[in-house]
TILUM-998134 format. One record per residue (C-alpha): y, x, z. Coordinates in nm, 2 decimals, padded with zeros to 4 digits. Layout:
// TILUM-998134
+--------+--------+--------+
:      y :      x :      z :
+--------+--------+--------+
:      Y :      X :      Z :
...
+--------+--------+--------+
// end
This chain:
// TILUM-998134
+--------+--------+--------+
:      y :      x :      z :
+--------+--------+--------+
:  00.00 :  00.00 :  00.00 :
:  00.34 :  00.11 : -00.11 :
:  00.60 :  00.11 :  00.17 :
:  00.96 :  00.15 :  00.13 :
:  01.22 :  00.36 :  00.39 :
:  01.51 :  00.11 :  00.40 :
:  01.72 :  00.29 :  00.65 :
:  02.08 :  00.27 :  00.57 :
:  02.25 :  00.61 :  00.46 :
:  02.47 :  00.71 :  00.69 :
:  02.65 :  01.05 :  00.75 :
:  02.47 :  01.27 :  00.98 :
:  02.41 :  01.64 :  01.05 :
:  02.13 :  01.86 :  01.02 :
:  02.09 :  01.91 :  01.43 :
:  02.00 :  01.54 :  01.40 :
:  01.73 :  01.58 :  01.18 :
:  01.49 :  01.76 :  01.41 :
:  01.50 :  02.10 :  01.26 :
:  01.47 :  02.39 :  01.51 :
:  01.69 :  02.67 :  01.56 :
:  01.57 :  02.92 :  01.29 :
:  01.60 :  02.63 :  01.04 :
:  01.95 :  02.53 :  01.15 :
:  02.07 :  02.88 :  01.18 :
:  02.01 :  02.97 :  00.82 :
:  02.13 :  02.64 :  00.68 :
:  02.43 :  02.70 :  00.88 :
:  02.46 :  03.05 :  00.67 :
:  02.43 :  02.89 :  00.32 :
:  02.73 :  02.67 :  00.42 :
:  02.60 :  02.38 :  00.47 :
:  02.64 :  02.10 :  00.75 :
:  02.61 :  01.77 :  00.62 :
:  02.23 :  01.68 :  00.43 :
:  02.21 :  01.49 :  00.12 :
:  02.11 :  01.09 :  00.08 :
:  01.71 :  01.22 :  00.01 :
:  01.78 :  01.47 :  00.25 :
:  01.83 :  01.25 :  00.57 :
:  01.55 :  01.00 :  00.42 :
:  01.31 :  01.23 :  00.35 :
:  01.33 :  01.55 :  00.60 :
:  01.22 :  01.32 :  00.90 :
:  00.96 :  01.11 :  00.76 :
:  00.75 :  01.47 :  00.65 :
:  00.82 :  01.58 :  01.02 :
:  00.62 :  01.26 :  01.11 :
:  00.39 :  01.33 :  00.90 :
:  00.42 :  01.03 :  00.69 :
:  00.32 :  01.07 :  00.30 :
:  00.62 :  01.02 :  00.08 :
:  00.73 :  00.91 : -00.28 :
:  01.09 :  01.02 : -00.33 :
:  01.30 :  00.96 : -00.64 :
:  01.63 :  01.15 : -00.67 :
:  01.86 :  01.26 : -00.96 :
:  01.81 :  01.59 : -01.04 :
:  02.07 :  01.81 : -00.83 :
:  02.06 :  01.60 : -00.49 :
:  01.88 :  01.83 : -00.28 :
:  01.55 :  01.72 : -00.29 :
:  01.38 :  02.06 : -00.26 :
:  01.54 :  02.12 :  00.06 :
:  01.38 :  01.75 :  00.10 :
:  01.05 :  01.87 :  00.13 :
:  01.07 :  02.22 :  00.20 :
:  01.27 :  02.21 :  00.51 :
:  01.11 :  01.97 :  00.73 :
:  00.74 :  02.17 :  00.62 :
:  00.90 :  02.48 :  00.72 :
:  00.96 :  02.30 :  01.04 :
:  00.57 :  02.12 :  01.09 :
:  00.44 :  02.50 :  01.01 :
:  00.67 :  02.64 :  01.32 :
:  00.50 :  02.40 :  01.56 :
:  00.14 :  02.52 :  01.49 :
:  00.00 :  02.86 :  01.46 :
: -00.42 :  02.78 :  01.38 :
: -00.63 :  03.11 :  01.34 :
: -00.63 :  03.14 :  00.97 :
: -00.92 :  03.28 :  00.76 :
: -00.92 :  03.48 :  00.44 :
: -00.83 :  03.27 :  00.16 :
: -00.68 :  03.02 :  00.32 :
: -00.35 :  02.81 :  00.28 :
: -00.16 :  02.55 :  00.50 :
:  00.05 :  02.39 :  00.23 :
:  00.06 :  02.41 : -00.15 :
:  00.37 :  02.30 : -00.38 :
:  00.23 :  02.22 : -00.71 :
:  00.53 :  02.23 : -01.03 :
:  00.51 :  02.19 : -01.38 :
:  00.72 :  02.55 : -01.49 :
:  00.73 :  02.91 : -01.38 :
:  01.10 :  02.84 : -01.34 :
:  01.06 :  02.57 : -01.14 :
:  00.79 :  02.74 : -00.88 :
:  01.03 :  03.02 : -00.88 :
:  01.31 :  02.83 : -00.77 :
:  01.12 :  02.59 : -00.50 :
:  01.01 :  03.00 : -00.37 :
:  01.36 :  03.09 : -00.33 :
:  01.41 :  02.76 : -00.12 :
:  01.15 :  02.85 :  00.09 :
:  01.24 :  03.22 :  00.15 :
:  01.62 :  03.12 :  00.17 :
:  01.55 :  02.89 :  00.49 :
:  01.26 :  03.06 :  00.66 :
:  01.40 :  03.38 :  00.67 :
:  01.41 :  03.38 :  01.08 :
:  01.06 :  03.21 :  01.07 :
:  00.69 :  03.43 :  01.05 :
:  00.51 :  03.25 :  00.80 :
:  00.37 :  03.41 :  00.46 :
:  00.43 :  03.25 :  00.10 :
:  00.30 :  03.35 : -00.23 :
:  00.41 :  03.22 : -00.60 :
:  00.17 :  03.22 : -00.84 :
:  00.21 :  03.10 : -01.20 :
:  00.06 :  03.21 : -01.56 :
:  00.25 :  03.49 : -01.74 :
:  00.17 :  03.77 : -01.50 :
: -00.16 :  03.96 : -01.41 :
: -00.42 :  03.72 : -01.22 :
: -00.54 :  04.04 : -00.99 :
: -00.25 :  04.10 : -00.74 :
: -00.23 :  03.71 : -00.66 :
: -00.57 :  03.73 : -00.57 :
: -00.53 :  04.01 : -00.38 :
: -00.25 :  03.85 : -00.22 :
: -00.47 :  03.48 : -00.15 :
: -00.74 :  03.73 :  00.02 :
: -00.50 :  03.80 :  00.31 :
: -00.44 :  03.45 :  00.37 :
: -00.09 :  03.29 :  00.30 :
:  00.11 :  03.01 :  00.50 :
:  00.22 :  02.84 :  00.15 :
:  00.11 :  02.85 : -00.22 :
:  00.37 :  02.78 : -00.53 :
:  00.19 :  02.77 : -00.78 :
:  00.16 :  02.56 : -01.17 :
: -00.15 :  02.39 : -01.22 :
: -00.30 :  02.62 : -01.47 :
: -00.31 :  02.92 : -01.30 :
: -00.42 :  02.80 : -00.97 :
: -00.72 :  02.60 : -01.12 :
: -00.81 :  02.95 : -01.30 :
: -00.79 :  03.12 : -00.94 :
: -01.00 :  02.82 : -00.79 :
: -01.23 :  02.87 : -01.03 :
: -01.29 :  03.25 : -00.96 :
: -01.32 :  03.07 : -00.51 :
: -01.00 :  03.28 : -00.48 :
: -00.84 :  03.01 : -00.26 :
: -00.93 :  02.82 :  00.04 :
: -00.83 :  02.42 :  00.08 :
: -00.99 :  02.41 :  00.42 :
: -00.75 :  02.46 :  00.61 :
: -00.50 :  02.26 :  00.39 :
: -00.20 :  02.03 :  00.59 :
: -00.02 :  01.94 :  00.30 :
: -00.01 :  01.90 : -00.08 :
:  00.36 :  01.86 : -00.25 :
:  00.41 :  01.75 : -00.63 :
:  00.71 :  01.83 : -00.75 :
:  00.84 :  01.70 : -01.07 :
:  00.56 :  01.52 : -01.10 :
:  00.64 :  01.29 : -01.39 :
:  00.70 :  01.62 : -01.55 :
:  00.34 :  01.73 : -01.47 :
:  00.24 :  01.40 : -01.61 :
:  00.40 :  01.44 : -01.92 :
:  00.26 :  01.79 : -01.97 :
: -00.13 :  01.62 : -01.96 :
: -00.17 :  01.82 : -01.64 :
: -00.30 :  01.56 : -01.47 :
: -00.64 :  01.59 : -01.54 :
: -00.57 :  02.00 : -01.38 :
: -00.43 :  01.83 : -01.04 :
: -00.77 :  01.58 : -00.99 :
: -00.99 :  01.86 : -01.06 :
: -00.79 :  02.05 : -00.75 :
: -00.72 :  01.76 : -00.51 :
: -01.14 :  01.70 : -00.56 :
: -01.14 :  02.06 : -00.41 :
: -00.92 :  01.97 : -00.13 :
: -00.95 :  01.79 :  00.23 :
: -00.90 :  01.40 :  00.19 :
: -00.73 :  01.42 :  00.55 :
: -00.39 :  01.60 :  00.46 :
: -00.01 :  01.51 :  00.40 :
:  00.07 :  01.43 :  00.06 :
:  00.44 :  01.45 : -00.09 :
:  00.54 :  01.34 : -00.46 :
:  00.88 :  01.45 : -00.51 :
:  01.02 :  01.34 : -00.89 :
:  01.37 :  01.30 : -01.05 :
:  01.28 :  00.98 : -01.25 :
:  01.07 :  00.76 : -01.16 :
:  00.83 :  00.55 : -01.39 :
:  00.56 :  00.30 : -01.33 :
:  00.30 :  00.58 : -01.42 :
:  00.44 :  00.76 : -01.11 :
:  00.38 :  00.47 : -00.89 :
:  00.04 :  00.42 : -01.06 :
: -00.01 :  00.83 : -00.96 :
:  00.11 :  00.74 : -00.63 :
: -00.13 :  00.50 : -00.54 :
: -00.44 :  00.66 : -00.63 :
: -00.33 :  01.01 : -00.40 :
: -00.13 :  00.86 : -00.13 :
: -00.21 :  00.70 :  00.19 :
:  00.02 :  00.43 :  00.27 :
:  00.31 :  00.60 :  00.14 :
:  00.69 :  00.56 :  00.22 :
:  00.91 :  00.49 : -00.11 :
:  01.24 :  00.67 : -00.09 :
:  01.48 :  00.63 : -00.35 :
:  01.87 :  00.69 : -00.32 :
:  01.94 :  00.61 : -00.66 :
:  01.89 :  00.34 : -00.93 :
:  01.57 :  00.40 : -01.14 :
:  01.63 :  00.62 : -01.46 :
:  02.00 :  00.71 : -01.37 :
:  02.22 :  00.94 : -01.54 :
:  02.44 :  01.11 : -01.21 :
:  02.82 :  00.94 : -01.18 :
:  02.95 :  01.29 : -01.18 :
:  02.88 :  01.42 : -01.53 :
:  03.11 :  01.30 : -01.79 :
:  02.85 :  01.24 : -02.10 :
:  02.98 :  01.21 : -02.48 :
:  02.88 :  01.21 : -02.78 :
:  02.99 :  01.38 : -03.12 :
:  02.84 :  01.23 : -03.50 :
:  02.77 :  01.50 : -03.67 :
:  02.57 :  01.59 : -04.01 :
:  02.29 :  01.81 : -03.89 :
:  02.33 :  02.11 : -04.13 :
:  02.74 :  02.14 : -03.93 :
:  02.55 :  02.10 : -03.56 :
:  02.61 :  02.47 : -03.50 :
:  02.95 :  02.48 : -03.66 :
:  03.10 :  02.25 : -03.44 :
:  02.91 :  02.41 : -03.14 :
:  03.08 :  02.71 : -03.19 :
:  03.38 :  02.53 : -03.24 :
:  03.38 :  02.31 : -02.88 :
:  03.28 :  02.64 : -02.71 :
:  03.57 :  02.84 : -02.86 :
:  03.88 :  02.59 : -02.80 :
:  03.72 :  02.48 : -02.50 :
:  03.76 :  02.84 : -02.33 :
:  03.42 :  02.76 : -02.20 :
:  03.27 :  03.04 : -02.08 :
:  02.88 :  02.89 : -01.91 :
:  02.71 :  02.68 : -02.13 :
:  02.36 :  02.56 : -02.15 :
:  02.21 :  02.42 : -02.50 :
:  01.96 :  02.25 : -02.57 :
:  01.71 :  02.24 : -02.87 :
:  01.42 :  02.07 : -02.94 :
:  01.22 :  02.34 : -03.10 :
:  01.13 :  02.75 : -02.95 :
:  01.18 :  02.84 : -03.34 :
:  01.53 :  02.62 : -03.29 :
:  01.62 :  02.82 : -02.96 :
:  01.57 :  03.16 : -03.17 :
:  01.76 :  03.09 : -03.46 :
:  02.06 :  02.90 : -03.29 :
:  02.09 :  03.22 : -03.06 :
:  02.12 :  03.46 : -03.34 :
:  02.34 :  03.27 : -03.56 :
:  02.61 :  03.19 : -03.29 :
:  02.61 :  03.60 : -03.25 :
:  02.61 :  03.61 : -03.61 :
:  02.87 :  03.40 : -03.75 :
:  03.05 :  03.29 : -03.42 :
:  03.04 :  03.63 : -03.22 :
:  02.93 :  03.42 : -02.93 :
:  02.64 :  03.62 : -02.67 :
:  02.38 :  03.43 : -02.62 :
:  02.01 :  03.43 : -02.51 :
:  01.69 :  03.20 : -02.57 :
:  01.43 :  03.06 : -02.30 :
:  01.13 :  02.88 : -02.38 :
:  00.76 :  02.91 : -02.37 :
:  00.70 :  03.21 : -02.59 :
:  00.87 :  03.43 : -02.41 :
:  00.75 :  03.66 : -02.16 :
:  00.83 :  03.60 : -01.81 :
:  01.02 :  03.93 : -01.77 :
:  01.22 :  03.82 : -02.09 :
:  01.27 :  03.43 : -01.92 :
:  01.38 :  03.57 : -01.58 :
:  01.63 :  03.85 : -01.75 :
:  01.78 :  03.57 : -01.97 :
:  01.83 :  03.38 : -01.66 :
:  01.94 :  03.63 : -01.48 :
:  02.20 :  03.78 : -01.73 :
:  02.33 :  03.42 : -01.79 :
:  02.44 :  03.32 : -01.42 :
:  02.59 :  03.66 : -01.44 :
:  02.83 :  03.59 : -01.67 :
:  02.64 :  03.85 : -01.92 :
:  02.57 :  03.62 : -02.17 :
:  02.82 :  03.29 : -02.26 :
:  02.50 :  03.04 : -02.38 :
:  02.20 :  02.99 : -02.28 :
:  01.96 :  02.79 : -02.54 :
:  01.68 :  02.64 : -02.37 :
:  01.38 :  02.42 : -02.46 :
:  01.25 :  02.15 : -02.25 :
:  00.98 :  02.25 : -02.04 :
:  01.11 :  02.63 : -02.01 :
:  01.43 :  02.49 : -01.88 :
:  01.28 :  02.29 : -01.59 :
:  01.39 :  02.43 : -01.29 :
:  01.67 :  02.61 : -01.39 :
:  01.92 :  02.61 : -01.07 :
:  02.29 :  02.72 : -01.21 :
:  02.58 :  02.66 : -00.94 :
:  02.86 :  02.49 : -01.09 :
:  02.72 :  02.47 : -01.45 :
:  02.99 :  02.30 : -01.61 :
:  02.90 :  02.19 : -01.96 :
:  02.53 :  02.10 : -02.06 :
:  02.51 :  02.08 : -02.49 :
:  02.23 :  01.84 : -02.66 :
:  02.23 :  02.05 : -02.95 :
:  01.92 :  01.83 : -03.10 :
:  01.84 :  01.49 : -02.85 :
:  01.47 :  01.49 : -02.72 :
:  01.22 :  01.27 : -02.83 :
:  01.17 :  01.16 : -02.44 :
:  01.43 :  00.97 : -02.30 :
:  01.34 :  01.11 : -02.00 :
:  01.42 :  01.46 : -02.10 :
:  01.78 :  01.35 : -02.15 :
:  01.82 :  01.27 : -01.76 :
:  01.66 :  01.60 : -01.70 :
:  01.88 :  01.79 : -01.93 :
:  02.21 :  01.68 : -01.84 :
:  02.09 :  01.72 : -01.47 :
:  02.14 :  02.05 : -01.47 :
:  02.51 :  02.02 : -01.47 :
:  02.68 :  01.79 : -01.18 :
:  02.48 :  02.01 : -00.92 :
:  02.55 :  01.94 : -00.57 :
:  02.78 :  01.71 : -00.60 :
:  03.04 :  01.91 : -00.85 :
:  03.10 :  01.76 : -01.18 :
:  02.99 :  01.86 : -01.53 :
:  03.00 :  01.78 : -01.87 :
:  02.72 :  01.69 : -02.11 :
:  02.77 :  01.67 : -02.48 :
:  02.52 :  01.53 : -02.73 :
:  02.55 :  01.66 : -03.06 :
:  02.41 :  01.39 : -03.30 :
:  02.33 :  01.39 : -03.63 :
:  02.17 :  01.02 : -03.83 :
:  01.83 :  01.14 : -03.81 :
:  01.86 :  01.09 : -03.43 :
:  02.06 :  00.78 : -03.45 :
:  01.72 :  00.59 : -03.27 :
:  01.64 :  00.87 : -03.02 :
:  02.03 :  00.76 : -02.90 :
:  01.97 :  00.40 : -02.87 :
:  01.59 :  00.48 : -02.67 :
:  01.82 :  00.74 : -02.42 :
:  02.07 :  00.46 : -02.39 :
:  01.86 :  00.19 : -02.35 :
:  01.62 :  00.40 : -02.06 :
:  01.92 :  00.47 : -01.87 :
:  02.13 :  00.11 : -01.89 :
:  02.39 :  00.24 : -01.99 :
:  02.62 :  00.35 : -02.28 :
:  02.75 :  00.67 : -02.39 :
:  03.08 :  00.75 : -02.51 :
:  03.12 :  00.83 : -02.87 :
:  03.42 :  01.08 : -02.99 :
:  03.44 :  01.13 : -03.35 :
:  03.60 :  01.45 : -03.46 :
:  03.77 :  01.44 : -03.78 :
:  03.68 :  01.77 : -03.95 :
:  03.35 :  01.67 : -03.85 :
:  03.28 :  01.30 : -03.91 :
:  02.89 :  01.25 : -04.07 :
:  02.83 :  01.19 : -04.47 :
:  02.77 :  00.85 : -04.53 :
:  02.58 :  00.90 : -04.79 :
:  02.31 :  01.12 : -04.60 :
:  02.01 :  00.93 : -04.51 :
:  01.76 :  00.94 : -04.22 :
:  01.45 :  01.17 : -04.21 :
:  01.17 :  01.17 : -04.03 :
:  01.21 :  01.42 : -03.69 :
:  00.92 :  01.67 : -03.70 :
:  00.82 :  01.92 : -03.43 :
:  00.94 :  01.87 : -03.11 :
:  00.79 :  01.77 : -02.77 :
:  00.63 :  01.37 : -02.77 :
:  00.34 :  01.35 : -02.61 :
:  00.11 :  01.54 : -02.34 :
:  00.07 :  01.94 : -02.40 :
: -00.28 :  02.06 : -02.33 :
: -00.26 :  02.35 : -02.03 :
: -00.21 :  02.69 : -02.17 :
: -00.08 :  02.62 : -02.53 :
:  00.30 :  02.76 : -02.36 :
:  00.51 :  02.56 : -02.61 :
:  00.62 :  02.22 : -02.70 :
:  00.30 :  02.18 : -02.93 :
:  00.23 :  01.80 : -03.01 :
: -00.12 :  01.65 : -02.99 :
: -00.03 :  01.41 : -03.29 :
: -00.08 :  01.61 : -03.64 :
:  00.18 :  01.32 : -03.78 :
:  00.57 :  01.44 : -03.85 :
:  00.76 :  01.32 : -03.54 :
:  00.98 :  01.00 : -03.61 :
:  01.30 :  00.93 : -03.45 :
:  01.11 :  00.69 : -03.20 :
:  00.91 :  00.97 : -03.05 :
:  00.57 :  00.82 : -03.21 :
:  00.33 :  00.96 : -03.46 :
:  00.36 :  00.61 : -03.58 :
:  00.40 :  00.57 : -04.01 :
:  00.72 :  00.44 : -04.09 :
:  00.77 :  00.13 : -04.33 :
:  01.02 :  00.37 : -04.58 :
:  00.99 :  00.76 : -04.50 :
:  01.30 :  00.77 : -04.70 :
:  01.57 :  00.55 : -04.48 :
:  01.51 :  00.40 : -04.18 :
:  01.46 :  00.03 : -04.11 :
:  01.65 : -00.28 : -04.17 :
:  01.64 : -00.60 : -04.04 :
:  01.80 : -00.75 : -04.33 :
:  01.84 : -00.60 : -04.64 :
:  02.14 : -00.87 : -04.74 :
:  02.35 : -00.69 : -04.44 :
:  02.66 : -00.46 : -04.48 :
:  02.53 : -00.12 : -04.49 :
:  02.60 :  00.01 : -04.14 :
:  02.81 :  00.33 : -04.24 :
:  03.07 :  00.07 : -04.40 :
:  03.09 : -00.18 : -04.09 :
:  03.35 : -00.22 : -03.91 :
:  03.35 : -00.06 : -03.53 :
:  03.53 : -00.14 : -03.27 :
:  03.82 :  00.06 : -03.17 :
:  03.82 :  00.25 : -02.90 :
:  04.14 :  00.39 : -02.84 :
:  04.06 :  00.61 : -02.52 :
:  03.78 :  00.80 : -02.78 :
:  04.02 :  00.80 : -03.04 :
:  04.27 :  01.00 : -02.82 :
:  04.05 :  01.26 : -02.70 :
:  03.92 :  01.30 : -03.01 :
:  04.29 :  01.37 : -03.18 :
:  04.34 :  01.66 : -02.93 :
:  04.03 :  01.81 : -02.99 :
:  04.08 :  01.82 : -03.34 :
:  04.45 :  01.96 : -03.25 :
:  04.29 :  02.23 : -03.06 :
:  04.04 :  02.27 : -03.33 :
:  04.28 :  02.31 : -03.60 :
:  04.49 :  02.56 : -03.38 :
:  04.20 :  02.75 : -03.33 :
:  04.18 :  02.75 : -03.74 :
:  04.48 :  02.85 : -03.74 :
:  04.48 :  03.14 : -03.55 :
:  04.17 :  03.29 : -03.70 :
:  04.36 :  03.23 : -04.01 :
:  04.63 :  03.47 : -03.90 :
:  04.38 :  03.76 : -03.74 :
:  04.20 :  03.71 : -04.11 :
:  04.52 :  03.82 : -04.27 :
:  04.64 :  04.08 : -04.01 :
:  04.27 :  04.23 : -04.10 :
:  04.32 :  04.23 : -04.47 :
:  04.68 :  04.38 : -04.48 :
:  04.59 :  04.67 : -04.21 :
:  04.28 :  04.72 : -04.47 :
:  04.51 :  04.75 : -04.69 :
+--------+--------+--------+
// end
């Protein structure tokens, strides 16, 4: 049965939450005082002991949610622990993602005694077991890896307290649930179990029920929300000028931290090189080909300023934690609608505020209306004038692209159906493969309809194009200063 915590939100303090002193000494350090909406739900039902599903937006705090209050239940027992052993296990979809939850973990127990280990594909297989045979306190870990592990007996569930999934509908997605069964059927049925998500979809609840006992349903925001804070827009654009007016929007927009998205690892490549190329704009890929040394150095050289973009897949960019990220870039909209809340989720952090921009061309015309329909609610649409779309360019089917589970191991958005992706996300054969559908035939053609005004829109987008066309113009001028100094 599916309980729900209906305690009203109310401001409160971390010394109310039952952390101990340790806890609340290094929170204290990282400046903070005051715990988030999942935060003050969550962090004392897992000191009870109570199984929890909690839904958040992404950037609300929910891995101090769960890491905090099982960094306290570990301080109140010490059991005699045997080789091989674990107390609690945090199961994630990415390497990214197990890395950050890690941090969490290390960040807040630093005046605790406990041991941790991460463990994730990528990397040699021999030092984590070496590490497992000493016995740890808690295990990150993907899926993958650790079932390759527990297939060689190099963990112990014996002795296990507590199981967390984080980003679970993530793992779901991924086809990695079949991974976590085969585990959990290696694990005590008497343990805590926490399913942490940032949307929350009936198959989650259908997940729920089958691993939880009696669960308590947290949720602080609506289902399938888009966060208040980011300011969301969209730009039409013909697909072949996508990276044109990228370059563009970063240039007269000064901005200096951006994070793109593209559908495709062959798409993160290529965009990277051609912004250095024709742009002069630094920039560095991260997806699932690359090693982990290569993800963690992008990463790294990106929240140092070294590098201006960072162009990201899907599933490589889960768990990417950038302090005030300000502007999030759809270069190509995902074939999930649930992607779209994770990718603009990584801007808006904590509560700051952030920008996300969609860049959309016709072919993804569908893929808007299925984002805007998941999340109730409509996005703002600025047309730029040097960049409005050619009516007389007609849809085509999407290929490539992530829609549908991704068998463990493959490391890239590789789709199960051999069919071209549509626009709808389905391997599904289209009436015409040359236009897309029509409920009437007899209509106006929709690129000579009329829209209604919006005159807010219309305003922002006159002073981009001002600032556009200033921008032209000065490159104009260092163009000629060029030439005549060749001269």
């Amino acid at each position: 049965m599916l309980g729900s915590d209906n305690r009203n939100i109310q401001i409160m303090k971390f010394t109310e939450l039952g952390l101990n002193e340790s806890l609340l000494k290094a929170i204290k350090e990282e400046g903070y005082d005051t715990p988030t909406p999942i935060q003050q739900k969550a962090i004392p039902l897992v000191i009870e002991g109570k199984d929890v599903l909690a839904a958040a937006q992404t950037g609300t705090g929910k891995t101090a949610g769960f890491t905090l209050p099982l960094l306290e239940r570990l301080s109140q027992t010490k059991p005699q622990m045997k080789k091989k052993q674990v107390r609690v296990l945090v199961l994630t979809p990415t390497r990214e993602l197990a890395a950050q939850v890690a941090q969490s973990i290390q960040t807040y127990g630093k005046y605790m005694s406990y041991r941790s280990t991460v463990i994730f594909g990528g990397v040699g297989i021999n030092p984590q077991l070496a590490t497992l045979r000493k016995g740890v306190d808690i295990v990150i870990a993907t899926p993958g890896r650790l079932l390759d592990i527990a297939g060689q007996q190099g963990i112990d569930f014996s002795a296990l307290e507590c199981l967390v999934l984080d980003e679970a509908d993530r793992m779901l997605d991924m086809g990695f649930i079949h991974d976590i069964k085969k585990l959990m059927a290696m694990m005590p049925k008497k343990k805590q179990t926490l399913l942490f998500s940032a949307t929350f979809s009936k198959e989650i609840k259908s997940l729920a029920s089958g691993l939880l006992k009696d669960p308590v349903l947290v949720e602080v925001a609506r289902e399938n929300t888009t966060a208040d804070r980011i300011k969301q827009v969209v730009h039409h654009v013909d697909k072949g000028r996508k990276r044109e007016l990228l370059s563009q929007l970063i240039k007269a927009g000064d901005w200096q931290q951006v994070l793109v998205f593209t559908r495709t690892k062959h798409g993160a490549n290529r965009l990277c090189k051609q912004l250095e190329e024709y742009s002069g704009i630094k920039g560095a890929a991260i997806h699932g080909n690359k090693s982990q040394g290569a993800r963690t150095k992008a990463l790294a050289d990106f929240k140092a300023g070294n590098v201006r973009v960072l162009v990201a897949t899907d599933i490589a960019a889960r768990g990417i934690d950038i302090d005030q990220l300000p502007h999030v870039v759809n270069f190509e909209l995902p074939n999930v609608p649930e992607d779209y809340v994770h990718r603009i989720g990584r801007t808006g952090r904590a509560g700051m505020k952030g920008e996300a921009v969609s860049l959309v061309c016709v072919d993804e015309h569908e893929l808007l209306k299925n984002i805007e329909k998941f999340t109730k609610s409509s996005i703002e649409k600025v047309d730029i004038e040097a960049f409005r779309p050619d009516p007389s360019i007609k849809a085509e089917p999407i290929q490539n692209g992530r829609g549908g589970g991704q068998k463990r191991g493959s490391g890239g958005n590789k789709s199960k159906n051999k069919r071209p992706m549509t626009a709808t996300g389905h391997g599904k054969k289209k009436k015409s493969s040359n236009a897309p559908e029509t409920k009437n035939d007899n209509k106006t053609p929709e690129n000579k309809r009329k829209k209604p005004k919006n005159p807010q829109a219309e305003k922002i987008g006159s002073n981009l194009q001002a600032k556009l066309d200033k921008l032209d113009k000065r490159d104009s001028r260092n163009n000629t200063n060029t030439r005549n100094r060749k001269k």
